[in-house]
N, C-alpha and C positions, 0 to 999 in steps of 0.2 A: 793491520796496525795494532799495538799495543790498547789501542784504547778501543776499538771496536771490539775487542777481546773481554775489555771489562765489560762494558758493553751486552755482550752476549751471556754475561756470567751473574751481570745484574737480573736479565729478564731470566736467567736462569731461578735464579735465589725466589725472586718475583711468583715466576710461576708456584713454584712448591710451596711458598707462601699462603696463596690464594686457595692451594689445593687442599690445607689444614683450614680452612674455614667450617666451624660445625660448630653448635648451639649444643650449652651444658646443661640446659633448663628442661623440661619436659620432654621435648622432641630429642635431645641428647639420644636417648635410650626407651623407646614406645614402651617394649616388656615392661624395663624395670615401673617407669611412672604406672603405667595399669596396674601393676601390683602393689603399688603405695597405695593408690586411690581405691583398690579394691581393699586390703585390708585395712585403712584405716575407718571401713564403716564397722570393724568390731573395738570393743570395748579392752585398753592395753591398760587400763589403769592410768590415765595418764588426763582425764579429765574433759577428753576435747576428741571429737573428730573432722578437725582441721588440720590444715598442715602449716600452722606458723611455726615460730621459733621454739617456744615451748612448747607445742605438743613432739616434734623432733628431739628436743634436748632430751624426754621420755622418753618416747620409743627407741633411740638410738644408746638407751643404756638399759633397756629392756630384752634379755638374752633373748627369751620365747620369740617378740617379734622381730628379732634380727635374722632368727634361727626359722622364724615363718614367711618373710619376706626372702630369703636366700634361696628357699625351696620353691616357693612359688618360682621366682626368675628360673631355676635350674629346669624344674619340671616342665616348661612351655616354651621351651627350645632343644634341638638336639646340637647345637651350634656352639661349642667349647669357646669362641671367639664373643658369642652376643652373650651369654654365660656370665663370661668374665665382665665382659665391657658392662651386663648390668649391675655387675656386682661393686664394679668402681663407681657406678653412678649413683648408687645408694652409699657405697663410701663418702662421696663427694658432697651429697646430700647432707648427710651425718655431720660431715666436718664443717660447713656452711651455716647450717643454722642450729647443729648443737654443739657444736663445737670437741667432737669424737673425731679423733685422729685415726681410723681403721685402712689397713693395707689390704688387698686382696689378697695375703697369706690368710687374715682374719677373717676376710667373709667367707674363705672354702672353710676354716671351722664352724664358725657359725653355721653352716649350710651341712656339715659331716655331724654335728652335734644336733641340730635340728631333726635330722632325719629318722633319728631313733625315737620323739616322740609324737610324731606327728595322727594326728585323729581328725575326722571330719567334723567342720563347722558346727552349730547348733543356733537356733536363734536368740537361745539365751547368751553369746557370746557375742550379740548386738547391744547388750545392756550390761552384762555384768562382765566382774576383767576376766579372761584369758590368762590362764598359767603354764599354759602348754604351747606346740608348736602348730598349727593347723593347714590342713590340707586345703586347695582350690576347690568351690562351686565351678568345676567345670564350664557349665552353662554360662553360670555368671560371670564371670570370668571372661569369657571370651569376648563377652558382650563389651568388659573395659579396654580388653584387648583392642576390640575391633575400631572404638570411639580413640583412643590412644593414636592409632595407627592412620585414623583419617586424621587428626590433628595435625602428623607427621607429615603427610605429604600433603597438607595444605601451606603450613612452612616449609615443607621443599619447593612447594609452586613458588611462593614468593621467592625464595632465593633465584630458583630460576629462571623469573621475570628479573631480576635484579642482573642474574645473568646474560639475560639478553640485551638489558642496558648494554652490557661491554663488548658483548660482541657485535651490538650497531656501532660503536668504534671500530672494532676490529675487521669490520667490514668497509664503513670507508676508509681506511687505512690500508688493507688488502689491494683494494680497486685503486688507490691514487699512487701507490705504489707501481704496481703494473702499471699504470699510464706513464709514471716518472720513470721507469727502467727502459721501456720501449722509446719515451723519448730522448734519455740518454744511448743507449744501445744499439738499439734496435732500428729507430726510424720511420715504422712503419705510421701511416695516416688514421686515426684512431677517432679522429672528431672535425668537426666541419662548420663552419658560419653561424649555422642556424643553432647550434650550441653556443658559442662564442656571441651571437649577439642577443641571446635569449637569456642565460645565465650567469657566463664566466665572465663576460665584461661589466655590464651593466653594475653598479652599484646598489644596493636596499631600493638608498634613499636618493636614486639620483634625478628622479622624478623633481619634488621638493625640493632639492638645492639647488635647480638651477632656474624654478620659479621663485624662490625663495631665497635670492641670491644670501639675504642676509643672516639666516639658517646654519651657516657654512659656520660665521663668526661664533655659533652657540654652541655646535658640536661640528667642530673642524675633521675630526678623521681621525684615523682612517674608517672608513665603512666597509661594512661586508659585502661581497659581490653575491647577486639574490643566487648562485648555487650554493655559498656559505649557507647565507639564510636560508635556504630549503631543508638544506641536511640539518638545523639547528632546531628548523617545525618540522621535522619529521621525527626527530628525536622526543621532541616535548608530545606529540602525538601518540607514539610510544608508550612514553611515562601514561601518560594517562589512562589510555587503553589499560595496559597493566596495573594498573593500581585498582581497576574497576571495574574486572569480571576473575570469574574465579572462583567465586565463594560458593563451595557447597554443601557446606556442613549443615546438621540438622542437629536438632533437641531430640529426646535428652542425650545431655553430655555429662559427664562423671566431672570434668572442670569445666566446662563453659556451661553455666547452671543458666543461664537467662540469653534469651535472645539478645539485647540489650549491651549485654557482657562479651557474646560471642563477637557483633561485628565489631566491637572497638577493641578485642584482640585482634582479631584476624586481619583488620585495615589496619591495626600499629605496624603488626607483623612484616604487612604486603610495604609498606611505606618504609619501615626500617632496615629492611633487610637492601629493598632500594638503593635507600641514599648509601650504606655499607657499602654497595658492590661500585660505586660510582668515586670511593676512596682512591682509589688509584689511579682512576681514567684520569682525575683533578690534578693528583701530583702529578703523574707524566707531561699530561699537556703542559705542566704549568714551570715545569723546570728546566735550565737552561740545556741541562745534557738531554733533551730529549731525543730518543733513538730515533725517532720517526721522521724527525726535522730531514735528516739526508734519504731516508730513503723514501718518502713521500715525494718531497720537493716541495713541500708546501713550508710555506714561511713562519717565523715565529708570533707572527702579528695572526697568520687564521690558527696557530694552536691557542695563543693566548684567548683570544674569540670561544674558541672552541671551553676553554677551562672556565673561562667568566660563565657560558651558560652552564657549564655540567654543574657549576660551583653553586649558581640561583638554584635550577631544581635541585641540589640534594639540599639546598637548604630550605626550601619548600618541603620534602618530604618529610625532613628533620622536625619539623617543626611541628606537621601534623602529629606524625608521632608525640611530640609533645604536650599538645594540646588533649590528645586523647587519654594520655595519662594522668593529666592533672584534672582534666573533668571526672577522669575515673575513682581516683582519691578523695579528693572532693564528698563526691558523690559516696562513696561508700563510709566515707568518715575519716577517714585513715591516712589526709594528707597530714598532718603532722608528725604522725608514727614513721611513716614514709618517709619524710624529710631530713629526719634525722639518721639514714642509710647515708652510707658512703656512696653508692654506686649512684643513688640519686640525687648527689648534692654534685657528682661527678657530670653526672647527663644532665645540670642546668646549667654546669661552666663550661660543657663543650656546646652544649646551643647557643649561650652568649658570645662564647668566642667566633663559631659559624657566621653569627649573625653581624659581626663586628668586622669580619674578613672580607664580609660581601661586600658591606655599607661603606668601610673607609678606600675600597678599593675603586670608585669612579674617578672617574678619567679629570674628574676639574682640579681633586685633592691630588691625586697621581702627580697632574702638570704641579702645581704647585709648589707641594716638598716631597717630592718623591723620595729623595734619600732616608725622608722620615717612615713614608709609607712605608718602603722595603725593610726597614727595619721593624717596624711593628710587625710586621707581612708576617715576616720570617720567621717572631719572636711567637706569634699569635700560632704560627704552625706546628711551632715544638709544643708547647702548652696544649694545642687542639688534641694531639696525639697522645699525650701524656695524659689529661682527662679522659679518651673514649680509653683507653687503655684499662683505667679502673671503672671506669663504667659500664665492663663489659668482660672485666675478669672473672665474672661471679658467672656471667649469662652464655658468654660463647662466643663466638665469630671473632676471634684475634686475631685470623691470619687477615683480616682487611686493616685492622692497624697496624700489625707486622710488614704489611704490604707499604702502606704509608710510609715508617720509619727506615725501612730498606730500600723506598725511591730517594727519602732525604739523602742517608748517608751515600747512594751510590752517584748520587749528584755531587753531594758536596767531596766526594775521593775521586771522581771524576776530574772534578776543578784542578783538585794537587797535581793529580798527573798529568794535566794537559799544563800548567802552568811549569812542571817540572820538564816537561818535555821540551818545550818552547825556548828552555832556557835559564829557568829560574830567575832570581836577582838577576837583573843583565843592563848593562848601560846602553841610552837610547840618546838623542840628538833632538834638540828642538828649534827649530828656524820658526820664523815670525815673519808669512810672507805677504802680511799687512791687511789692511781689514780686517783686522782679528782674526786671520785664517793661522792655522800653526800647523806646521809637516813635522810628524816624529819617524823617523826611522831608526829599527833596530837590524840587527842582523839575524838573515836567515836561521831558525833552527834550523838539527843537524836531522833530529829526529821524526820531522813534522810537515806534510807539503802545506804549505796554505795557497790552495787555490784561488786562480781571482772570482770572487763572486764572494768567496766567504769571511768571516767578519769576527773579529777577537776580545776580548774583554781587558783591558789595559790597568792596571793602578799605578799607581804613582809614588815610590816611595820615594820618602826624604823628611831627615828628623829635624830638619827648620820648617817643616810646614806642619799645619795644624792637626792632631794625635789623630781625628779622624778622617782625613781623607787617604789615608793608607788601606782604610777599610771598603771604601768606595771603589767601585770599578765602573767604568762606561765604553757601550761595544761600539767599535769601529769599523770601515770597512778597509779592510787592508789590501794593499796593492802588492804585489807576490810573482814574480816569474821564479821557473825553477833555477836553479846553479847555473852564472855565468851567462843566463842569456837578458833580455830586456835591458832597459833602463835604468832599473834598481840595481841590477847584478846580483849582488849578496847579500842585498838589503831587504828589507819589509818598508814600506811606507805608509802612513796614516794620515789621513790631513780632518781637519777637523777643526769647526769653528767655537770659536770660545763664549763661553756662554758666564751664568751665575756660576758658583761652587767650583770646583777643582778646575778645571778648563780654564774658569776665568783666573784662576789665581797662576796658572803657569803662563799666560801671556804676561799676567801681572809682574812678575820672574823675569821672562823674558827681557820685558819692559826697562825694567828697574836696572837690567846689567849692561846695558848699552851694546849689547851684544847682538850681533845677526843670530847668533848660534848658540844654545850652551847645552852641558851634558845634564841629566836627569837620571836615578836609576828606576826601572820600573819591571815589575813582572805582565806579561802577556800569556793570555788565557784561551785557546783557541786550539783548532780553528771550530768557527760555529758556521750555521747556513748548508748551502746547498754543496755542499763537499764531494760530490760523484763528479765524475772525468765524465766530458760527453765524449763519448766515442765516434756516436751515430754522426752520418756527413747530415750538415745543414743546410738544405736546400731551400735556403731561405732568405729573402734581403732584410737586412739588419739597420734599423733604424732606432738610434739613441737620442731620448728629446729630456734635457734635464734643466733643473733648474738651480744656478747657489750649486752651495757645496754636493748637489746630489750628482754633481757631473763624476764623484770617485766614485760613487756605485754605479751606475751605468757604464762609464769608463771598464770597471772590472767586468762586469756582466761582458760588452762589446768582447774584451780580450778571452772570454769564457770560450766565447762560439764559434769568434774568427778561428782559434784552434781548431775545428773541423767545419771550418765551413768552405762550401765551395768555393772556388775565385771569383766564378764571374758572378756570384748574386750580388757582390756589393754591399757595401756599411757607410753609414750617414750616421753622422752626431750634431744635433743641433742644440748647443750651450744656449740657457738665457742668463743674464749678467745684469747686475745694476750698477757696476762698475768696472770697464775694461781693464784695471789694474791686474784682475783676476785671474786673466791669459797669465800674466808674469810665473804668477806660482805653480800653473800646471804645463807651462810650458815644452816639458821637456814627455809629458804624455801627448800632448796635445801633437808632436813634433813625431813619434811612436807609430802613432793612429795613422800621421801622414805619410808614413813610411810603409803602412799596409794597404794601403789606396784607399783609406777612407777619406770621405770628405767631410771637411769642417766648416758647419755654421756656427757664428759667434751673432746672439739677440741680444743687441745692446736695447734695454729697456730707461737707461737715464736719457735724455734729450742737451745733455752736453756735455756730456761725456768724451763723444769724438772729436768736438773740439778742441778740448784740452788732455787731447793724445798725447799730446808732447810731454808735459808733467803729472801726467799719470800712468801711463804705459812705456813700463818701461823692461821691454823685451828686444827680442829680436825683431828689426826692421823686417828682413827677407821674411820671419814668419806672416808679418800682417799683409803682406801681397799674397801669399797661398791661401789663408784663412779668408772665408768670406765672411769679411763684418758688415751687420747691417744696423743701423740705428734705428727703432721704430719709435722710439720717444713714446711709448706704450708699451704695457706687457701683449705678447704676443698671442697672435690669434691662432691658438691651439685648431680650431674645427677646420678654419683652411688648410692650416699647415699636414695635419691629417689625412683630408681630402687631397690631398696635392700628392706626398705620397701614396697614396691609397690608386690614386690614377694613375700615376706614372709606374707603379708596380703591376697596375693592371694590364696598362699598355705593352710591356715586358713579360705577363704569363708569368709573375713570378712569387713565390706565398710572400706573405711581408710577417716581419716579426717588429712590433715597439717595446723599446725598454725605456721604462720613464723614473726617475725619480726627484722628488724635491718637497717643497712643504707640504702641509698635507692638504691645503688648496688646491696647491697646482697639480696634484694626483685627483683631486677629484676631478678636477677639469679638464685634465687629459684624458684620463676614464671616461670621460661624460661626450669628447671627441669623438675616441673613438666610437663608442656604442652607438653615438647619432651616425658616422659616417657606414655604417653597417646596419643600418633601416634600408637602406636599400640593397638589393641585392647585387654580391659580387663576385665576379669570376675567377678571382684566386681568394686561398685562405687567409685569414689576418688573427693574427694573435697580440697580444699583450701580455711583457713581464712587468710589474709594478713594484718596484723595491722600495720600503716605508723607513723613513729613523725614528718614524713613533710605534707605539702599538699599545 
């Protein structure tokens, strides 16, 4: 497909990106810096042997040591490539902080002009100025070399701690893919019970919510299943570890003059270079084209997981970094001199910003006005990048912002073409099938399969409603067979309950036209989710337990598998309802499912409900004799219903699969079902799919 193709061109772009990651500053060029630091202990006339702003603006308009410094680099390499490179780095130097615009056409003169006066050092060329070009103390020299050069690969360590950060992503990414192709594909038996009831099911915190029923109300969900949480502390264990061996540097050092000095460079270093390498793991996890989402299989609710923690520790690391700079300043006098640097006023608005992206993004302010959150989100992420961008023009490592700016845009050209593909501008249909539930269907794109299971991002245009919800999108899960065959036919179907914000305003639409039906235009953005075809036959009985509207995800999932799954394992769906009107609007799935020999429970949880069947349900008669409705005048008791499957698939030798979706209650507590009913041991496999509409 056309967009797997971008896709591929993006991690393309991506990698060559990360692969221009290098540092302008010291480490840039070992030779050239030992040769600054070695000659500036003689005397250029320039009043100083430091290397601020002003002793540079000298030396860099002083021919002798332009012409002394271009020989030293030439002389201590036979390497025409490190040569040049340190000739540019002293270029680079010169234009930085004396503001000497030099090409490397100019520093091979400087360095052919040099060479005709060059004479050996004296020690009176430590005190008085130098009019000539001079030759290397060998000796000496080598010795800056040598401290230069450990400096160098003490910042190469830390990058490549930084480096391993990514590829503990790219490892569980490797491994969960493999497991998602084989269970797509292949088929083969890869994990067993005692994984599933030790890890993958169980919940963090499912301990606590269910001693603690009231718990649930304070931080409702979704939770991480404790293999999430493993791989999250094995990561932070990681950081750690690396952040906190390593250091082997020794006194004297030609720049790191104090012990003192040394470790709060070397741990800025280890801690910055860090958080850097951890730029991109954040936007990938955290944007909706994530590559990984289909070939993992893992959902957007564990990448977002996944991006919230990488998001905390780099800003932990970020920070330290910070702290160690400003006590540094401080400490030597010089924060105000400091302050008034661009690059430093840059590296206090991208920690504020860091720090603002973590803080406003909990889940209480999320629920509340999310549409505000996403938009600061958003706002806060262009400015992040735009800050580290100059705050690190001067120093080095762009291709990790480069990397950032190239996940934005290839998400956001991602969006157009999946939104172009779909359809564009395209007229959709909206029925109002009461209880605030509303069915939009558009027609198939031409371009585009949308599989059942995977899920699109819809907006809503129209110039009588308010300027910003055109801007707004919300993902759905869409109901999809290909050309001609199901229920739909040529259609896409969406149902979806009307909430605050946009939702509520097109029932309110609805409402107001006395209409069963009216037409809406909208673009749709998809498809998102688990997008791979199974192939592999599913030898497996298929049990769907939902709740509310979560019966259209599970619904889709069931029709995912039924596609390959064997006949005789069998599919059960058991809807719970707080109001039987609810059959009316899914009817015509529910009538589908019956047609594949699934059987249908309907959990009537109102307690008069069935009584007043007659003015409320208003469906097909012949459906309510197939459908087994039961009234429990309670919500249902998930841990029997569980067990009850769980024995009757035992009874049969047959693996059982649960798809569950519904609020994020009723997932913890069918979560919290199954993992009880799997304490004890069982003689077929049991798995669980859990589909969230939060994350």
């Amino acid at each position: 497909m056309r967009v797997q193709n971008l896709r591929l061109l993006a991690l393309a772009v991506f990698s060559f990106a990360v692969t221009c990651v290098r540092g302008l500053e010291l480490i840039d060029s070992s030779l050239a810096s030992a040769c600054i630091y070695y000659e500036k202990t003689f005397d250029w006339g320039c009043h100083s042997h430091g290397n601020g702003a002003a002793a540079y603006r000298c030396r860099c308009g002083n021919v002798n040591w332009l012409g002394t410094i271009t020989n030293c680099i030439a002389n201590n390499t036979k390497s025409l490539r490190l040569r040049n490179h340190g000739f540019r780095h002293v270029a680079r130097r010169c234009y930085e902080k004396g503001d000497f615009n030099y090409t490397l056409a100019d520093m091979q003169r400087f360095y052919a002009n040099g060479t005709g006066y060059l004479r050996d050092p004296t020690t009176a060329d430590l005190s008085s100025p130098v009019f000539t070009t001079l030759r290397v103390n060998q000796t000496e020299f080598d010795w800056y070399y040598k401290k230069m050069k450990d400096l160098t690969f003490s910042v190469q360590r830390s990058q490549w701690f930084g480096w391993g950060l990514v590829f503990f992503w790219a490892t569980i990414i490797a491994v969960t893919t493999l497991f998602n192709f084989n269970e797509k594909f292949v088929g083969l038996k890869l994990t067993d019970n005692w994984l599933a009831r030790s890890l993958m099911i169980p919940s963090l915190f499912e301990n606590m919510t269910q001693r603690y029923p009231r718990l649930r109300a304070i931080s409702p969900g979704p939770h991480p299943n404790r293999l999430q949480a493993l791989v999250v502390t094995a990561f932070v264990i990681q950081t750690i570890i690396t952040v906190g061996v390593g250091y082997e540097m020794k006194l004297p050092h030609p720049y790191l003059t104090t012990r003192w000095f040394m470790n709060l460079d070397l741990v800025s270093y280890r801690v910055d270079l860090m958080a850097l390498s951890l730029f991109p793991v954040i936007y990938f996890f955290g944007i909706r084209n994530n590559p990984f989402i289909p070939l993992t299989g893992m959902s957007y609710t564990t990448f977002s997981y996944f991006h919230k923690w990488c998001a905390y520790v780099c800003v932990v690391l970020a920070f330290i970094h910070s702290i160690i700079w400003t006590v540094y300043a401080r400490h030597d006098g010089g924060y105000k001199m400091w302050a008034m640097d661009s690059y430093w006023q840059y590296g206090i608005a991208a920690m504020t910003l860091m720090a603002l992206l973590v803080f406003h993004s909990f889940k209480l302010l999320r629920d509340k006005i999310y549409e505000v959150f996403l938009f600061f989100h958003q706002m806060m992420n262009i400015f992040f990048i735009v800050c580290m961008y100059y705050h690190l023009n001067k120093l080095g490592w762009l291709g990790w912002v480069w990397s950032m700016a190239g996940i934005l845009c290839f998400d956001r050209a991602a969006r157009i073409v999946r939104i172009i593909l779909s359809g564009g501008l395209q007229k959709s249909t909206l029925t109002d099938c009461g209880s605030g539930v509303i069915k939009l269907t558009v027609m198939n794109p031409r371009f585009l399969t949308y599989r059942p299971g995977s899920y699109a991002f819809i907006y809503f245009m129209s110039p009588q409603d308010p300027w910003y919800y055109p801007w707004q999108s919300h993902p759905f899960t869409v109901l999809s067979t290909a050309k001609g065959k199901g229920i739909h036919g040529n259609e896409m179907a969406v149902y979806f309950k009307a909430q605050k914000g946009v939702t509520g305003h097109m029932l309110y639409k609805l409402l107001r036209s006395g209409e069963e039906s009216i037409n809406i235009r909208v673009m749709v953005e998809g498809p998102y989710g688990d997008t791979l075809p199974q192939i592999a036959k599913v030898n497996r009985r298929i049990v769907g337990v939902a709740a509310g509207l979560g019966v259209t995800a599970v619904y889709a999932q069931i029709l995912h598998l039924l596609e390959a799954q064997v006949p005789e394992m069998g599919c059960k769906l058991y809807w719970a309802v707080n109001d039987l009107s609810h059959v009316s609007w899914f009817e015509e799935e529910l009538k589908w499912l019956l047609s594949q020999k699934c059987q249908i429970t309907i959990l009537c949880t109102s307690p008069k409900e069935l009584e007043e069947t007659g003015s409320s349900f208003n469906t097909d008669n012949k459906l309510l004799e197939i459908l087994d409705v039961r009234s429990l005048f309670a919500r249902p008791d998930l841990r029997a219903l569980v067990s009850e499957e769980v024995k009757e698939a035992s009874d049969q030798s047959k693996d059982l699969t649960f798809i569950s979706c519904g609020p994020s209650t009723f997932n913890i507590d069918f979560r919290a079902s199954v993992s009880n009913t799997l304490r004890q041991k069982q003689s077929i496999d049991v798995a669980l799919k859990e589909e969230s509409f939060v994350w």
